[in-house]
Residue frames relative to the residue before (quaternion, step in Angstrom):
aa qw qx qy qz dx dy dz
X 1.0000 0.0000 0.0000 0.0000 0.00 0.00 0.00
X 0.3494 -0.7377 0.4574 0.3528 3.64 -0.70 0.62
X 0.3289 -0.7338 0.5189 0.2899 3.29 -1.31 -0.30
X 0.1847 -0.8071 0.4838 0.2836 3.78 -0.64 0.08
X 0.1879 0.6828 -0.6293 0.3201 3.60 1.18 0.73
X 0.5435 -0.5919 0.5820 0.1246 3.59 -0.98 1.77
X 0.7699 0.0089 -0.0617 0.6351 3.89 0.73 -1.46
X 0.0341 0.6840 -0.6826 -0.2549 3.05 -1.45 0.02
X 0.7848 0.2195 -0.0956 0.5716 3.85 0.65 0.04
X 0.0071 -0.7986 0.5970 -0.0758 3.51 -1.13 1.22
X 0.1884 -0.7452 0.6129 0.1829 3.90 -1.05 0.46
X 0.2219 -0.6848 0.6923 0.0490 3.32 -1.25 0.26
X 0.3674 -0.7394 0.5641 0.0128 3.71 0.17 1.70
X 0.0058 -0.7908 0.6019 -0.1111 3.54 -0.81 1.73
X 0.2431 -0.7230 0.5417 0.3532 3.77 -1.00 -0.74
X 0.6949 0.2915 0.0052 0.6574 2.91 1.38 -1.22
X 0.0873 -0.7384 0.6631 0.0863 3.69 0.14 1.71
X 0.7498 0.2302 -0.5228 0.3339 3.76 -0.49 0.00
X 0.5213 0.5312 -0.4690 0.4755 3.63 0.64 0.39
X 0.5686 0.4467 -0.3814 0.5760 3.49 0.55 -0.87
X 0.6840 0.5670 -0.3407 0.3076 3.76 -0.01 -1.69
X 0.8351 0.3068 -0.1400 0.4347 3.66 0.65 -1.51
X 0.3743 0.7304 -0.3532 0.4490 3.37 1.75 0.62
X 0.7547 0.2530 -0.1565 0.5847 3.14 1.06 -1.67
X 0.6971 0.5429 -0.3470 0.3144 3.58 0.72 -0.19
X 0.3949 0.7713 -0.2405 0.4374 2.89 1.86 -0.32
X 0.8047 0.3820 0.0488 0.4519 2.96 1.20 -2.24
X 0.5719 0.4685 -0.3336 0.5849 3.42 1.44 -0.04
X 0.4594 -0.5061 0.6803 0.2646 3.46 -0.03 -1.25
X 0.5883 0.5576 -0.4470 0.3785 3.86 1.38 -0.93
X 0.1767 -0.6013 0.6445 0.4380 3.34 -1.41 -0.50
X 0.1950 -0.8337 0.5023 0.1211 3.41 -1.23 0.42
X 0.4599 -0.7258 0.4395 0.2617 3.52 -0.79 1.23
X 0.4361 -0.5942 0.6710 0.0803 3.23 -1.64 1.10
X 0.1795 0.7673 -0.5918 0.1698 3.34 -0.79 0.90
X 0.2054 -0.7639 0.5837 0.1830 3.91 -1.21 -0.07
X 0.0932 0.8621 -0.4879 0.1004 3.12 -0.13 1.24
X 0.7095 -0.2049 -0.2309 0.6335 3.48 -0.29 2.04
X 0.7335 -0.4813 0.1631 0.4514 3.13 0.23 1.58
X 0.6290 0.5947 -0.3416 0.3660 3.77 0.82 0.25
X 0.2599 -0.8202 0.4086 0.3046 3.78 -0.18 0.97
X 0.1373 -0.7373 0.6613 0.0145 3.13 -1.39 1.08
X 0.3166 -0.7520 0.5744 0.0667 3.69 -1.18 0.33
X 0.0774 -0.8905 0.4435 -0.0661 3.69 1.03 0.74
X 0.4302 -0.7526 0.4969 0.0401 3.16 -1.14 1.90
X 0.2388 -0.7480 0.4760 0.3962 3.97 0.50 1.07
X 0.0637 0.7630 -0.6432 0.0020 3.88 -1.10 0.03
X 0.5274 -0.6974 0.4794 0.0752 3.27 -1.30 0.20
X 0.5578 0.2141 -0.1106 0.7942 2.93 2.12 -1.01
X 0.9289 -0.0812 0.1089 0.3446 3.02 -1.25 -1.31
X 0.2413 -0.8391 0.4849 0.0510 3.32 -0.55 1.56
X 0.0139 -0.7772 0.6290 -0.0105 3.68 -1.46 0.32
X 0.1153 -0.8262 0.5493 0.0488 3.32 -1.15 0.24
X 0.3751 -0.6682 0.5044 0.3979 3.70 -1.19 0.62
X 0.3556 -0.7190 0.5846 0.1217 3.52 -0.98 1.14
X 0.0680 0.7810 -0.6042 -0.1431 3.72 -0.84 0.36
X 0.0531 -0.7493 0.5706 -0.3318 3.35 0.29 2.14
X 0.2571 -0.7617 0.5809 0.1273 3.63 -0.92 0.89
X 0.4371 0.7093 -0.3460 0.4314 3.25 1.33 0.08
X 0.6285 0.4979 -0.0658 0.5939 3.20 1.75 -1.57
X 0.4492 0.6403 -0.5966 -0.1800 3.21 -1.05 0.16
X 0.7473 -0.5541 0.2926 0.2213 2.59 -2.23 0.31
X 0.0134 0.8631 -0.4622 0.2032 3.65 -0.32 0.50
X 0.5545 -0.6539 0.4507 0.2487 3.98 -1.36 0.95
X 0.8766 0.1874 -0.1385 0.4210 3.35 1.27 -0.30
X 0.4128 0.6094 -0.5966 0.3198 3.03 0.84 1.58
X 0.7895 -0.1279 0.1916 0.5688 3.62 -1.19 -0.55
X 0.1840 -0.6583 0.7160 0.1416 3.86 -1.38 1.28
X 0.1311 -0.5960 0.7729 0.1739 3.20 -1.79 0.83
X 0.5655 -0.5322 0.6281 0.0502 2.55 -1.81 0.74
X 0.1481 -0.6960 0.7025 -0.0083 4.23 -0.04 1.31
X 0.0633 -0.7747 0.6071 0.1648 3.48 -1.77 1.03
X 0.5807 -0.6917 0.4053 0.1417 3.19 -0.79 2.06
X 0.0840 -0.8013 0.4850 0.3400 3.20 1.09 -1.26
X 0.6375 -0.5064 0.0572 0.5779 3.70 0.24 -0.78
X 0.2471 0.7273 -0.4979 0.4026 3.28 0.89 1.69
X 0.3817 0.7306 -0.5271 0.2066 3.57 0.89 -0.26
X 0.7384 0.4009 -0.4346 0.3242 3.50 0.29 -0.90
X 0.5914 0.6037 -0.3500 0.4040 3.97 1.40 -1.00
X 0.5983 0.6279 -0.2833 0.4093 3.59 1.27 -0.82
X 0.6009 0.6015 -0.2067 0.4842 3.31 1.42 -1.31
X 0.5982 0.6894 -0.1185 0.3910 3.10 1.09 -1.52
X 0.8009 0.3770 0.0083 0.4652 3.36 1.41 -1.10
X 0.2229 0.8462 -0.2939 0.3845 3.38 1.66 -0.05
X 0.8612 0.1034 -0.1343 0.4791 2.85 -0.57 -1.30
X 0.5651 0.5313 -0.4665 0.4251 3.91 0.79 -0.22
X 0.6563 0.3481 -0.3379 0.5779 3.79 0.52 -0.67
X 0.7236 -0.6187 0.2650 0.1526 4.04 0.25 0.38
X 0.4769 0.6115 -0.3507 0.5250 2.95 2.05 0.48
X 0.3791 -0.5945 0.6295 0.3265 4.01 -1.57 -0.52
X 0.1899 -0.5332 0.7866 0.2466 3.61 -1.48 0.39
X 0.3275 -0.6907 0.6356 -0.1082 2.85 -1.33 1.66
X 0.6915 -0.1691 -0.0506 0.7005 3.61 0.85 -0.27
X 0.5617 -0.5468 0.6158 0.0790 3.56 -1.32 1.15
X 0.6186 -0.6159 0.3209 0.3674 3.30 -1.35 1.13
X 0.0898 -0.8048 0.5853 0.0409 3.22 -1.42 0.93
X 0.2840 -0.6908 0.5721 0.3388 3.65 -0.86 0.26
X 0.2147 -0.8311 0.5085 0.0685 2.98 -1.41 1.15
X 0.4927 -0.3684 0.2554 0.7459 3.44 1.68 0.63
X 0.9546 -0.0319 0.1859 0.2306 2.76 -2.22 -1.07
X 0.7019 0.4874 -0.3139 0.4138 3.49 1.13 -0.48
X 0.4955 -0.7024 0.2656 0.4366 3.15 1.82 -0.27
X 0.6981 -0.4646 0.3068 0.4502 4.13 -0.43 0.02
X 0.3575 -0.6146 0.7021 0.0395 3.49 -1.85 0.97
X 0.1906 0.6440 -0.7325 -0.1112 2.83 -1.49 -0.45
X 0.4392 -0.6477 0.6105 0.1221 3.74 -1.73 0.46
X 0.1036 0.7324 -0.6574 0.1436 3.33 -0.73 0.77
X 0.3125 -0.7573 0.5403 0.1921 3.31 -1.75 0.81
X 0.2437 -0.8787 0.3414 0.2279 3.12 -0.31 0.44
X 0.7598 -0.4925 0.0769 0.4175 4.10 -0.76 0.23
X 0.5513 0.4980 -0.2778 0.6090 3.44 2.09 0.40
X 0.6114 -0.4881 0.5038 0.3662 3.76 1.10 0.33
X 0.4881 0.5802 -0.5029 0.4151 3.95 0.61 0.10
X 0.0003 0.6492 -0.7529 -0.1079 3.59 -1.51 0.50
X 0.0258 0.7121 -0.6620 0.2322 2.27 -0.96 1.90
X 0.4956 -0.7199 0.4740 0.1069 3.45 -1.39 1.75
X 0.1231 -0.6855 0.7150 0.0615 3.45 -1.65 0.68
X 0.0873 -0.7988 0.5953 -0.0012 2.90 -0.92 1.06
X 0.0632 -0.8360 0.5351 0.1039 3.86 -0.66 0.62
X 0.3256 -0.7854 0.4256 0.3099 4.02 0.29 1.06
X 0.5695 -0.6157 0.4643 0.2846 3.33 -1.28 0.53
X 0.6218 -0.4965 0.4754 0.3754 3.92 -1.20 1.44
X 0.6088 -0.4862 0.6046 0.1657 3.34 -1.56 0.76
């Protein structure tokens, strides 16, 4: 059966995966698996839907102006925010509401990535 999920898998370009790793794990709260996939480390965001991982691939780098994912906060965004700049990163833009889908925010993280959080608006 096909699917029309738009993503179903994302990477987040690192150098330093256990820096990167204890950055985002830091800032979630998640733990994240360590793993080597074709011989390339990856750090792999557990999920239910759409998965990703932080890749540490020299092919890849990391950088403010490549593709932005979008991280769901769920209704943790503000504790995540909260946690930034301790785990070694910047909030580049501060929660916003974005209408009906509910509020974002931008943050850089400890590889120079901007990378979005998004927490969906309460039912």
């Amino acid at each position: 059966m096909a699917r029309n999920d738009a993503v179903n898998w994302f990477e987040i370009p690192c150098t330093q995966l256990s820096r990167a790793a204890a950055f985002y794990e830091r800032m979630t709260g998640l733990a994240l698996k360590r793993e080597r996939f074709m011989d390339v480390p990856h750090a792999i965001f557990k999920t239910e839907g759409v998965g990703g991982a932080l890749v540490e691939d020299p092919r890849n780098a990391p950088g403010p102006n490549g593709q932005r994912v979008f991280l769901n906060a769920g209704r943790e965004l503000d504790a995540w925010l909260a946690r930034v700049e301790a785990a070694g990163g910047r909030v580049l833009v501060p929660r916003t509401d974005i209408g009906p889908p509910g509020h974002i925010a931008i943050i850089q993280d400890t590889e120079g990535n901007h990378v979005g959080l998004h927490e969906p608006r309460a039912s």
